[in-house]
N, C-alpha and C positions, 0 to 999 in steps of 0.2 A: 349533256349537262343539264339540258332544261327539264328532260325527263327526271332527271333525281333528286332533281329540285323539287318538283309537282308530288312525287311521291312522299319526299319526307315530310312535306307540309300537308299531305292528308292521312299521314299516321297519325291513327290513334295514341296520341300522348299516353308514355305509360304509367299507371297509377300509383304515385306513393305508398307506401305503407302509412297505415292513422298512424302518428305520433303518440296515443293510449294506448297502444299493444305493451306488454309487457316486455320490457327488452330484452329479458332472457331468452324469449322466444323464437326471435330474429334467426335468419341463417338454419331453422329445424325444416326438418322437410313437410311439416304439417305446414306452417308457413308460407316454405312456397308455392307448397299444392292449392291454398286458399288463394295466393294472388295469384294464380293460371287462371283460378276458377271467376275469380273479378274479372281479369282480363280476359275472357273471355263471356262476359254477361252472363255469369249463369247465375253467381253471389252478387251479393249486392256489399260494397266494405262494411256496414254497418252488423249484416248476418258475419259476414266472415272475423269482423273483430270478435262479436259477441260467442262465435264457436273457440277463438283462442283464450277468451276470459272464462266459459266454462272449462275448457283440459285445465289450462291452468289454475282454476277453485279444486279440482280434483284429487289434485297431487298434496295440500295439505290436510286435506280430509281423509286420505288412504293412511298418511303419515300418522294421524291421531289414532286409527283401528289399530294400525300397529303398535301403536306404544301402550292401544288399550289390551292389547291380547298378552303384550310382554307381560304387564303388570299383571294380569291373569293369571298366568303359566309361576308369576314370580310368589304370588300371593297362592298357591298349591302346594311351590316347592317350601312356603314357609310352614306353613300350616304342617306339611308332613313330616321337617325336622322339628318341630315343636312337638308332636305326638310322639316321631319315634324318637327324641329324646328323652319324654318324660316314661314312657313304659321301659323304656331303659334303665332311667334310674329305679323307677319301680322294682322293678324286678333284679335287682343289684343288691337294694335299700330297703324290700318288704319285709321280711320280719323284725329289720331294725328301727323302722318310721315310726310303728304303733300305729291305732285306727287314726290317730288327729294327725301325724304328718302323712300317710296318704290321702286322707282327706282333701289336706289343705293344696297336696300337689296338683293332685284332680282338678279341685274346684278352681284351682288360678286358672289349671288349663283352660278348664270350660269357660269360663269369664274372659280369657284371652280370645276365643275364638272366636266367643258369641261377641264382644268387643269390638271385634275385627272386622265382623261379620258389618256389622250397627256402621263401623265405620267407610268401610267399602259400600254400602249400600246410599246410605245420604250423604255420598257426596256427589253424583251425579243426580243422585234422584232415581228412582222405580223403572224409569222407562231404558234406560241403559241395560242391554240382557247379558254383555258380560259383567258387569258387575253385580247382578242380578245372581246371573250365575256363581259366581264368588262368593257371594252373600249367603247364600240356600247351604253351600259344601261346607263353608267356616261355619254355620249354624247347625246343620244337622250333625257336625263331630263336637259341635259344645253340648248336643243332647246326648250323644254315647258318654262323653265325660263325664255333662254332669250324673247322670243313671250311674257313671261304674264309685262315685264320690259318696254316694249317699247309700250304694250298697258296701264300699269300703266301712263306712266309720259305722254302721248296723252289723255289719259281718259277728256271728260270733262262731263261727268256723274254724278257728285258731284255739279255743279253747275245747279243749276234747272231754270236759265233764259236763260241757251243758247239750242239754236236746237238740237237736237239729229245728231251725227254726225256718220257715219259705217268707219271715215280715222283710228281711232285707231284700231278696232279689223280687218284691213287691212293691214295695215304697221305691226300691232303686228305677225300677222300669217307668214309674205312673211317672216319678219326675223328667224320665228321658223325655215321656209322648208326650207331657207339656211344654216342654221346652223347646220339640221340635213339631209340635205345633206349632206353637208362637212365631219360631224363624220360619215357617211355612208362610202365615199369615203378612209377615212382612216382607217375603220373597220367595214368590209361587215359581215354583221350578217342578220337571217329571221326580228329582232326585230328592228334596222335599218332600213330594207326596209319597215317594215310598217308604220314606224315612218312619212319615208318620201310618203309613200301614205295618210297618212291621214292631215298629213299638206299640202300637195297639194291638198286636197280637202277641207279642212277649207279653204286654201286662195281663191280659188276659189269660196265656198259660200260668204267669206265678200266683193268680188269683184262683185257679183250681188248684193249683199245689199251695195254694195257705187254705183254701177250706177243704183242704184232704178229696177232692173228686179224683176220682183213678177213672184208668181209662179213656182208651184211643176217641172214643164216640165222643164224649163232650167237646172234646177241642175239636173233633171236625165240627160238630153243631154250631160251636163259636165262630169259627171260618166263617159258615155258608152264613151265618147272620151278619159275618161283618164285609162279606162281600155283598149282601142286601142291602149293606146302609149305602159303601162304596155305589152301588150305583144308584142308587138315590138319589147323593150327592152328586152322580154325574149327571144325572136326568135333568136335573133341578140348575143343573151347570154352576154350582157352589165350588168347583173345584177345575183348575183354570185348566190343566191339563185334559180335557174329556175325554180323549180318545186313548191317553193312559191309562185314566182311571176305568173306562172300560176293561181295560186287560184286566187291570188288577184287582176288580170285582168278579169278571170269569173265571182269573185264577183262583180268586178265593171259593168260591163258589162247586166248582167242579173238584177241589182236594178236599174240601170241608163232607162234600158229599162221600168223595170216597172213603174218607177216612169214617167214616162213621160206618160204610161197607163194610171196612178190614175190621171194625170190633166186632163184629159176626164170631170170629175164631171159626172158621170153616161152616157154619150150619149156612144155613137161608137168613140174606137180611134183605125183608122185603123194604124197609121202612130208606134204608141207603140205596136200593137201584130206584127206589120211586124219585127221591130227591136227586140223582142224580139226572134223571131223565128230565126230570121239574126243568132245572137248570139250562139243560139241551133243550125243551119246550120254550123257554124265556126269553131262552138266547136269539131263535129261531123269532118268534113275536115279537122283538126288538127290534130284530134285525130289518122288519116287514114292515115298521115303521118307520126308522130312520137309514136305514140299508148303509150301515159301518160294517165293514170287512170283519171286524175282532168281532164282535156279536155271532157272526158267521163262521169265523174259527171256532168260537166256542160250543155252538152248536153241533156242530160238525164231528169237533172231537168227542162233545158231552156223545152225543149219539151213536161213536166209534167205540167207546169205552164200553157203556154199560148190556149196548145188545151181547155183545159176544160173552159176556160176564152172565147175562140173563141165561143165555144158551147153554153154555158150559153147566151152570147152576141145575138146571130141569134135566139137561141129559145126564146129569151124573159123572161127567167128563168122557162118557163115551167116543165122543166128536175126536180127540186128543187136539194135537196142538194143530196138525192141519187143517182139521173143522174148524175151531176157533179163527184161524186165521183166515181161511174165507170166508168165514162169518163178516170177522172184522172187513174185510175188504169189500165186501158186497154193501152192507151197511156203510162205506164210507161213499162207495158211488151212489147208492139211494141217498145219502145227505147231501151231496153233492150237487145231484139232481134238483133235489127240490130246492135245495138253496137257489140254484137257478133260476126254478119256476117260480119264487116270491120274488126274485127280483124282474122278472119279466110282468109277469100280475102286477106289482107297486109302478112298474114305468121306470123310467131315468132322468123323466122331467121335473124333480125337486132338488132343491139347492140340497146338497151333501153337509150336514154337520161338518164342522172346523173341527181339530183336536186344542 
């Protein structure tokens, strides 16, 4: 008896739970793994409260991402029955709206979205990227609106005794690429920045089709200049996306060049394998200064393309298609290679540009 007596009185008394645990808490098994862990000296109650006050901050902050993604997914599914309701009615209602009620249908659209856009965006503020996100998609479909509003009510395509005129899908497009400018500028997103690449190159093709330029070669020349500004602007890191905007300066770069190849019409075009090679030289120089992978795709491919093209060219197509394609493959490992050997010459020990 006096044994059990001695014993219960040199137990360690065991430790309450703090009274500021959150009483939902009580009875989880995170709970009672923290009081083994007290009772046993390993926590101290003060650590062990303060790990059930962070789970518990957790679970309403998980709960906010979700209601911010619902809102997300819900602000998509609006914006899409808003478009394809209104090309619905369009196309129901076109020949009977006249230029001012398609107009007017367009331009609410566009105002509704870019509206929306405005509104989704300031109300958490810039630094929220889904809403962010939100804000770029409702913005850059109020620049396709507003572009198709301003070539609706310019349209004179409906009347079959006047000229054919390229001032509408001119004016329609310069208003798209300022408009989604604008929503670019107010909410930098990848989808954004391509928005406003390809409106800059719509505007551009219906500015050769208003000053009558024919021909494949100018628009590539436009390309490869607007894929020169493109990385400019990413060089200069004026465009938030960098390591997009790389792509989408190589891509412009590399078809701009080919395309100025293909107006050849089969002869010799030395003036399109030199720039396209330029390109692959650039890419390759770029890459040797900041070593981004895309720089190194482009290269790689610029260098894949135009040797085999070069070959084919001088032999007359002698090689056929089995030549070429060794070509191409041998040329892909020599780029490959040397892509290597600048990245082992440069080192690994420089911080890597962010995109």
């Amino acid at each position: 008896m006096k044994g059990v007596v001695i014993v219960a009185a040199t137990r360690r008394p065991e430790v309450q739970p703090s009274s500021d645990r959150p009483a939902s808490a009580a009875g989880d098994r995170l709970t009672v793994a923290l009081d083994r862990l007290v009772d046993r000296q390993v926590l101290s109650r003060p650590q062990a409260d303060a790990v059930l006050a962070e789970v518990a901050g957790q679970a309403p902050a998980a709960a906010r991402e979700s209601r911010r993604l619902a809102g997300e997914i819900a602000g998509y599914l609006g914006a899409s029955f808003v478009v394809g309701a209104t090309f619905l009615l369009l196309g129901e209602q076109w020949g009977v709206l006249g230029r001012s009620g398609r107009f007017s249908i367009l331009a609410a659209m566009a105002v509704l979205l870019f509206g929306s856009g405005l509104v989704s965006l300031r109300r958490d503020g810039l630094g929220d990227h889904v809403r962010r996100r939100l804000s770029s998609t409702l913005m850059t479909g109020a620049a396709a609106a507003a572009g198709f509003a301003v070539f609706a009510v310019l349209d004179d395509s409906a009347n079959s005794f006047a000229p054919p005129s390229y001032r509408a899908p001119f004016v329609g497009s310069v208003t798209a690429l300022a408009v989604v400018v604008a929503g670019y500028l107010l909410a930098r997103t990848a989808l954004g920045q391509l928005g406003v690449a390809v409106a800059a190159l719509v505007a551009y093709g219906t500015l050769l089709e208003l000053a009558d330029v024919g021909g494949v070669a100018p628009f590539g020349a436009g390309m490869l200049a607007l894929g020169v500004l493109w990385a400019a602007l990413a060089w200069r890191r004026l465009l938030a996306e960098r390591r997009f905007a790389l792509a989408i300066a190589v891509a412009l770069g590399l078809i701009g060049a080919q395309l100025v190849l293909v107006d050849a019409g089969g002869a010799r075009n030395i003036p399109g394998y030199a720039l396209t090679a330029l390109v692959a030289g650039c890419c390759f120089t770029a890459y040797a200064k900041s070593r981004d992978w895309v720089l190194l795709a482009g290269g790689v491919a610029g260098t894949t393309v135009v040797a085999p093209e070069i070959l084919y060219d001088v032999t007359d197509g002698s090689l056929g298609a089995g030549g070429v394609m060794l070509a191409a493959g041998v040329t892909l490992l020599a780029g490959s290679l040397f892509g290597l050997r600048i990245r082992r010459d440069t080192g690994d020990g420089g911080v890597p540009h962010t995109p």
